[in-house]
C-alpha positions in Angstrom: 19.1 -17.0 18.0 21.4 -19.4 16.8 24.9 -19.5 15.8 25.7 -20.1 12.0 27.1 -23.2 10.9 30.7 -21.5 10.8 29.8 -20.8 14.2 30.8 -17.1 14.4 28.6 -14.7 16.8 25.4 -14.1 14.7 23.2 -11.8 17.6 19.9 -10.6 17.2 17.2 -9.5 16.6 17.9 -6.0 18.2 16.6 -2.7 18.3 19.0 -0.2 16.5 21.2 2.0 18.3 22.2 5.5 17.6 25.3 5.5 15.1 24.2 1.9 13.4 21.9 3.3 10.8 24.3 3.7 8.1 25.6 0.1 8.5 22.4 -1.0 8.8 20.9 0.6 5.6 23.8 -0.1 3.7 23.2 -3.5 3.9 20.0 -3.3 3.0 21.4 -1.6 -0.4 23.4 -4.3 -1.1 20.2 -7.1 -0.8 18.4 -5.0 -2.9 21.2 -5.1 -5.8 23.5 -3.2 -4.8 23.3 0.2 -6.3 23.5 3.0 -4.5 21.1 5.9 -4.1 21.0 9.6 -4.4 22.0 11.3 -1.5 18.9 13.2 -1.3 16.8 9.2 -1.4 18.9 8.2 1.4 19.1 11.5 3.7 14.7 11.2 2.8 14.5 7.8 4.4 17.4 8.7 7.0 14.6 11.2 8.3 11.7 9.1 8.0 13.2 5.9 9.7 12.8 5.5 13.3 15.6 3.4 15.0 13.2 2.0 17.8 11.1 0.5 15.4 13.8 -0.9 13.3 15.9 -4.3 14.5 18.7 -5.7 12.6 20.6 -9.3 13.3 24.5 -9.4 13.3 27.1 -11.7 12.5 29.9 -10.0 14.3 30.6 -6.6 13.6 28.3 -7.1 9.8 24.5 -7.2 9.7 22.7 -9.6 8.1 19.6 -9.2 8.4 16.9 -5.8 8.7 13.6 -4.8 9.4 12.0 -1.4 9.9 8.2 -0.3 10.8 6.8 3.0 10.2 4.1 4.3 12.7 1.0 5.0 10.2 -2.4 5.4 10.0 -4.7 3.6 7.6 -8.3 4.2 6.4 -10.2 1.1 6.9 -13.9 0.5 5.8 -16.1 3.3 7.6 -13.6 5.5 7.2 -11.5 5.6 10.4 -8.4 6.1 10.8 -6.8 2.9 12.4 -2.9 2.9 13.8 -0.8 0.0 11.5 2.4 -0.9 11.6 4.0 0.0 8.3 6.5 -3.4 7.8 9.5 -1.9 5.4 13.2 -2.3 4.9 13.7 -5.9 4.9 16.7 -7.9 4.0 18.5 -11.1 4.8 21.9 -11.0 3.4 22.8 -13.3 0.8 25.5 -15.4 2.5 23.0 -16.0 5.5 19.9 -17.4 3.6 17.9 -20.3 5.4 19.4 -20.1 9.2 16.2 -18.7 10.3 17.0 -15.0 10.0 13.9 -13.4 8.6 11.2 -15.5 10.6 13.7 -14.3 13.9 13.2 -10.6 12.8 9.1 -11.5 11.7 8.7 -13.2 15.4 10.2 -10.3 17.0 9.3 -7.3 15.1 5.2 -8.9 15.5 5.8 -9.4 19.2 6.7 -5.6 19.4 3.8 -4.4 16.7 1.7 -5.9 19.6 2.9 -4.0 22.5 3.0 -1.1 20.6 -0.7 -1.5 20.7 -1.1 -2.0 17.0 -3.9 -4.4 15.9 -2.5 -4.3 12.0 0.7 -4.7 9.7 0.7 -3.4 6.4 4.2 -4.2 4.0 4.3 -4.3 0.4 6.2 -7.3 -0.8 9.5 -7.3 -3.1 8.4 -10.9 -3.3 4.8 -11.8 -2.4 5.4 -15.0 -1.6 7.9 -14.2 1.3 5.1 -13.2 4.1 2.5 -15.5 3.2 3.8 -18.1 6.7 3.8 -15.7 9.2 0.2 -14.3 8.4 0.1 -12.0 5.7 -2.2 -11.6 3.1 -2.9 -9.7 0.1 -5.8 -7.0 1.0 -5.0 -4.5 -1.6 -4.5 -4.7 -5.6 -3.3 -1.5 -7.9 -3.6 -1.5 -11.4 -0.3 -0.3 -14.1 -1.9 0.9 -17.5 0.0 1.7 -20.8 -2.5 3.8 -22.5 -2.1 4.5 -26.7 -3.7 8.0 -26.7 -3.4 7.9 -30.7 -6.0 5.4 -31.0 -8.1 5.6 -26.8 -10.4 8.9 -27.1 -11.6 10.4 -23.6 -15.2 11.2 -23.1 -15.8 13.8 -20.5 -18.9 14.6 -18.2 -20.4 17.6 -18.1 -18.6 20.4 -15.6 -15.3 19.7 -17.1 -14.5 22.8 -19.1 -14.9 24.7 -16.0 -11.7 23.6 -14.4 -8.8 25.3 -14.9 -5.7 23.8 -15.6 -1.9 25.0 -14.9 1.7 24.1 -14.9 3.3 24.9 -11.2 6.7 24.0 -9.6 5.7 21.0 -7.2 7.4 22.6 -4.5 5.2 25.8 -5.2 1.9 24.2 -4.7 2.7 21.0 -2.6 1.0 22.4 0.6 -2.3 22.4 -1.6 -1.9 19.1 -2.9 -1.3 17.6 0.5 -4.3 19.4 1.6 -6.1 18.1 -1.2 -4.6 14.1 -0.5 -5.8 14.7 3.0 -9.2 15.2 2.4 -9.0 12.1 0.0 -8.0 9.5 2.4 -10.9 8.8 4.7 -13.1 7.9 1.2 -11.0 4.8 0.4 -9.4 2.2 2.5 -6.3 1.8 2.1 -5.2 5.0 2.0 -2.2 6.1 4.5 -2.7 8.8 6.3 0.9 11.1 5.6 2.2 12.4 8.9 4.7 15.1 8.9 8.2 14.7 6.9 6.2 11.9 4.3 5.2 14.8 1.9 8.7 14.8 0.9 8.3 11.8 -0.3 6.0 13.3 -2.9 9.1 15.7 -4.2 12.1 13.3 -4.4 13.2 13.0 -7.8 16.6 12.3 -8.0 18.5 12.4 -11.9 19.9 9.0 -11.4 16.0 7.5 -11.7 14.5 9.7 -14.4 15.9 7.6 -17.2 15.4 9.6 -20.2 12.7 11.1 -18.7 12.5 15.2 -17.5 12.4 16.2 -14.1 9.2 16.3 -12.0 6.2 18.3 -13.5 3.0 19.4 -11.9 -0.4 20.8 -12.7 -3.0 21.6 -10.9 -6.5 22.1 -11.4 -8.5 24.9 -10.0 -12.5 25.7 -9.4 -13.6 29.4 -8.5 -10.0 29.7 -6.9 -9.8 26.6 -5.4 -7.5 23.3 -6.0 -9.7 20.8 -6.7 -6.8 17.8 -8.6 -3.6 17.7 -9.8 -1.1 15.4 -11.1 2.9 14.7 -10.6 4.5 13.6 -13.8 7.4 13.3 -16.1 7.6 13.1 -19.6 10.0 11.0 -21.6 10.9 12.1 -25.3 11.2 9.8 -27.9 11.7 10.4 -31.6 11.2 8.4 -34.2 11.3 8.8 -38.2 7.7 8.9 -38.5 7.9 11.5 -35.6 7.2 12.2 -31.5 6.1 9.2 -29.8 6.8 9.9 -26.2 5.5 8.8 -23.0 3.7 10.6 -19.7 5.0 8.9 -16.8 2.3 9.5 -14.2 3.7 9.7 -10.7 0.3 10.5 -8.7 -2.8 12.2 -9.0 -5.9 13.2 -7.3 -9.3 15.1 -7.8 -12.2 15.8 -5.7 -14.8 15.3 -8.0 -15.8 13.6 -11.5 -15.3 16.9 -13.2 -12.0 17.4 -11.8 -11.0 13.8 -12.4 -11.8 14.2 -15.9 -9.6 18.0 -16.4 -6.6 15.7 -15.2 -7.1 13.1 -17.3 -7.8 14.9 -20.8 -4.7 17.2 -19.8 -2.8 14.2 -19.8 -4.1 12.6 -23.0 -3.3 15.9 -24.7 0.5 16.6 -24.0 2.0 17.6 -27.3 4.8 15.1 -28.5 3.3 12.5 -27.0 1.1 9.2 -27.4 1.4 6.5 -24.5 0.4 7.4 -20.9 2.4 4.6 -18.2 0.3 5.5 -15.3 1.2 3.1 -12.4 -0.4 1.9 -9.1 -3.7 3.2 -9.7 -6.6 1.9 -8.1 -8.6 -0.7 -9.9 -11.9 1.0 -9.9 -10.6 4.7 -10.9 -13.0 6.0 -13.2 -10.9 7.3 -15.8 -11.6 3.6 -17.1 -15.1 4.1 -18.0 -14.4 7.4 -20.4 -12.0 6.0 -22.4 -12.9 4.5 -25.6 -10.5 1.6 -26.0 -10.0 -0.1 -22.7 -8.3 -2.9 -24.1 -5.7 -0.2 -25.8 -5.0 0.8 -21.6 -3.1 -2.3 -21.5 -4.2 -2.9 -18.2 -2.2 -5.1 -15.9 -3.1 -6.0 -11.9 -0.9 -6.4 -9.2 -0.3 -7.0 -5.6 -0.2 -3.6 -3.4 -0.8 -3.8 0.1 -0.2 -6.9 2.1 -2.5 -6.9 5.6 -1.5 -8.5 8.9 -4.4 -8.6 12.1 -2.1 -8.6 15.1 -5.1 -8.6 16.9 -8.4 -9.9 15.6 -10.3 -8.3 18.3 -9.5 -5.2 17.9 -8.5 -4.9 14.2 -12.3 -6.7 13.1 -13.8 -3.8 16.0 -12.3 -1.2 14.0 -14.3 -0.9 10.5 -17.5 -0.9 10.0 -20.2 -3.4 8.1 -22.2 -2.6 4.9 -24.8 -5.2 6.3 -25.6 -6.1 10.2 -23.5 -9.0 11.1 -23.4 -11.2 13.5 -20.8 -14.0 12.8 -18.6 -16.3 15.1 -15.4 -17.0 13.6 -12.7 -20.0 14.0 -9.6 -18.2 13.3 -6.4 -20.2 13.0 -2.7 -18.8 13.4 0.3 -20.6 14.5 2.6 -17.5 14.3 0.7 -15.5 16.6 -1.2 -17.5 19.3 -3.0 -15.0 20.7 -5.1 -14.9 17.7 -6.5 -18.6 17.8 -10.1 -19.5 18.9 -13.3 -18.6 18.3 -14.7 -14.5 18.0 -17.8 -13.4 17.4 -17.7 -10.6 14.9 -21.1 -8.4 15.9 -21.3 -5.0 13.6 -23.0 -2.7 11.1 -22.2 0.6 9.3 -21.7 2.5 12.3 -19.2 -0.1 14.0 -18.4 -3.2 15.9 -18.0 -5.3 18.5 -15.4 -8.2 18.5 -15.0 -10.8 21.4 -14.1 -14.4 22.0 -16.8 -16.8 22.5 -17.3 -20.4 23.0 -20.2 -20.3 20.6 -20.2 -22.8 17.6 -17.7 -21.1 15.1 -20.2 -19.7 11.6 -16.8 -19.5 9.7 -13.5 -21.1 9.7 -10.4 -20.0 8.3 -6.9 -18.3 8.7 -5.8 -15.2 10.0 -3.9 -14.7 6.5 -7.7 -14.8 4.7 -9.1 -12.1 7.2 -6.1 -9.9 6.2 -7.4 -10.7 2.4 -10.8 -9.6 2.9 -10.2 -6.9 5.8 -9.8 -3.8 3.6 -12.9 -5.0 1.7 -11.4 -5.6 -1.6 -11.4 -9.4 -1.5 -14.5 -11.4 -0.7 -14.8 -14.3 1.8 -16.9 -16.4 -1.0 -14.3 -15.9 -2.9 -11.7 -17.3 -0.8 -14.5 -20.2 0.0 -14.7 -21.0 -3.4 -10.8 -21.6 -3.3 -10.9 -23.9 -0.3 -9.1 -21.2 2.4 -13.0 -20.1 4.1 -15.0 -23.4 4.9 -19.2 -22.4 6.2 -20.2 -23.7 9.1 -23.4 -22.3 9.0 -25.3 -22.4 6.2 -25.8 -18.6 5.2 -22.8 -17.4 7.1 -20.9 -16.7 4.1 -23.1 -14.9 2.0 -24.3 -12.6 5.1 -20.2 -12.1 6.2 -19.0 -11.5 2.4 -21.4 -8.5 2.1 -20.4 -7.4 5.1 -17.1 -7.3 4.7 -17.4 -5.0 1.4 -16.1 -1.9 0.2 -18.3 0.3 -2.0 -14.8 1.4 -3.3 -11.8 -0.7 -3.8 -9.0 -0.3 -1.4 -5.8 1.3 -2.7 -2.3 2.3 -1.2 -1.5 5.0 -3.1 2.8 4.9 -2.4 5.2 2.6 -1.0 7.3 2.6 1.9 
């Protein structure tokens, strides 16, 4: 890499070494504002982290730039369970913007995602429109809702009053709710498979980010013995002269089946002293929508979640399955990553696929940023089309490929990284 202009040793990118990490994620801190965390954040991501995967650049003895992947595994339409490279914990320092620093660290850390045999990257974006130039694109959208339960009613379907509902200490009952995520996350892509050490992640809640709010609650909801949803939350007073107003903060929740779903739901609807829900990062389609009332009194708002990177076409486009037989040849475009240039033809159904390159005329053209859009199934190619970024080659070959290329459920990541 090159020097900077004051012409002092700037080295890297480089894997981390033992000893560096606390350097190395102290200047993350300080791009990210500055403030520092509770020790029981950073000793959580101090686990999780795994120096070979993470490179830094220096400028002497400081670092000034980072970059981090965690080894995951994402569901992908069809329901496998696909390795990704989970991009996190990057950060250019201030004094070192536009010297080439982040797109050293992208070209690096995409060169390795490759000969780790990974055929995605996934990242979530303090700034979507940071990744877009070295192939990203956005494949996954959550929805935030602020929810007035004084004036949105809940209507429930029928099973619902046989759930049981109870408080428990997260700690007491996380094994259970793991169990339960587990069985959640081949039904949607998306989903990140949580290896060992990530169910922490599930339990940090550290005074410092409660703001007003209490610490961490749980309930769970039960069938014949059995834990069938739950819900992490905190609850945030506020009194007023007219009386309690306060607010749910929903962390996460799950359930197993519409009744379940439901039990959650009207629990937290009817917490005494309150009368807004802020339930964040849900998915778009989660059905709690269609039994309330109101919707426009959910003050929904839709966001950017997961942003998708196919480090190799081939095998990434071989690894999900079809809602309709295809059989498509694709021009794919991507400067960053060579490799990935040419012509494939995409052949594939609901029980899986076949992707090679071929000399055949190209059906569709476009870039590898657009297939990370559509690969999760919850953007369409004829969308895309319709904004200029998929042109057909073959008339039909969009219709037949954006059907394809569906989801029956929209893809969600349900937590960051």
């Amino acid at each position: 890499m090159a020097t900077d202009r004051a012409s002092s040793p700037v080295t890297g990118p480089r894997a981390l070494r033992p000893g560096e990490w606390d350097q190395w994620y102290d200047s993350l801190l300080r791009a990210f504002g500055g403030v520092p965390e509770a020790a029981e954040e950073r000793e959580l991501w101090a686990s999780l982290t795994e120096t070979g995967r993470s490179i830094g650049v220096w400028d002497g003895d400081a670092v000034i730039g980072t970059a981090s992947a965690f080894d995951f595994r994402l569901t992908v339409p069809g329901g496998a369970s696909v390795p990704a490279a989970g991009v996190t914990m990057v950060s250019v320092a201030a004094t070192h913007r536009r010297r080439g620093v982040l797109t050293s660290m992208m070209r690096r850390q995409l060169d390795d995602v490759r000969s780790w045999g990974r055929p995605l990257a996934v990242l979530t974006a303090s700034e979507p429109a940071i990744y877009g130039r070295f192939g990203y694109g956005v494949g996954t959208y959550n929805v935030n809702a602020r929810i007035d339960t004084t004036r949105v009613r809940l209507s429930v379907p029928p099973g619902t009053d046989g759930v049981r509902l109870r408080y428990a200490a997260p700690a007491d009952v996380l094994d259970a709710c793991e169990a339960l995520y587990a069985r959640r996350v081949p039904l949607r892509p998306g989903m990140v498979a949580r290896a060992p050490g990530w169910e922490r992640l599930m339990l940090l809640d550290p005074a410092s980010e409660r703001d007003g709010a209490s610490p961490l609650q749980c309930v769970v909801a039960e069938r014949d013995g059995e834990v069938v949803g739950y819900a992490r939350f905190r609850v945030k007073p506020v009194w007023e002269p007219a009386g309690a107003r306060g607010t749910v903060l929903l962390e996460n929740m799950e359930a197993l089946d519409p009744a379940a779903h439901a039990a959650v739901w009207r629990f937290l609807f009817d917490i005494d002293l309150t009368s807004v829900i802020d339930a964040r990062r849900r998915p778009v389609d989660e059905p709690w929508q269609f039994l309330v009332s109101d919707i426009r009194r959910c003050e929904l708002l839709v966001r950017d979640s997961l942003h998708v990177r196919l480090v190799d076409v081939g095998a990434a486009l071989e690894a999900r399955a079809y809602q309709v037989p295809l059989d498509v040849v694709f021009e794919v475009e991507d400067s960053f990553c060579p490799w990935n240039a040419g012509r494939w033809r995409l052949t594939g159904d609901a029980k899986g696929a076949s992707c090679a390159r071929t000399a055949d005329p190209a059906d569709l053209a476009l870039g590898v940023r657009e297939l990370g859009r559509v690969y999760l199934g919850g953007v369409s190619l004829a969308s895309l089309a319709g904004a200029g970024l998929v042109r057909e080659l073959r008339d039909g070959a969009l219709a037949e490929a954006s059907v394809g290329f569906g989801s029956a459920v929209a893809p969600w990541l349900p937590h960051g990284f």
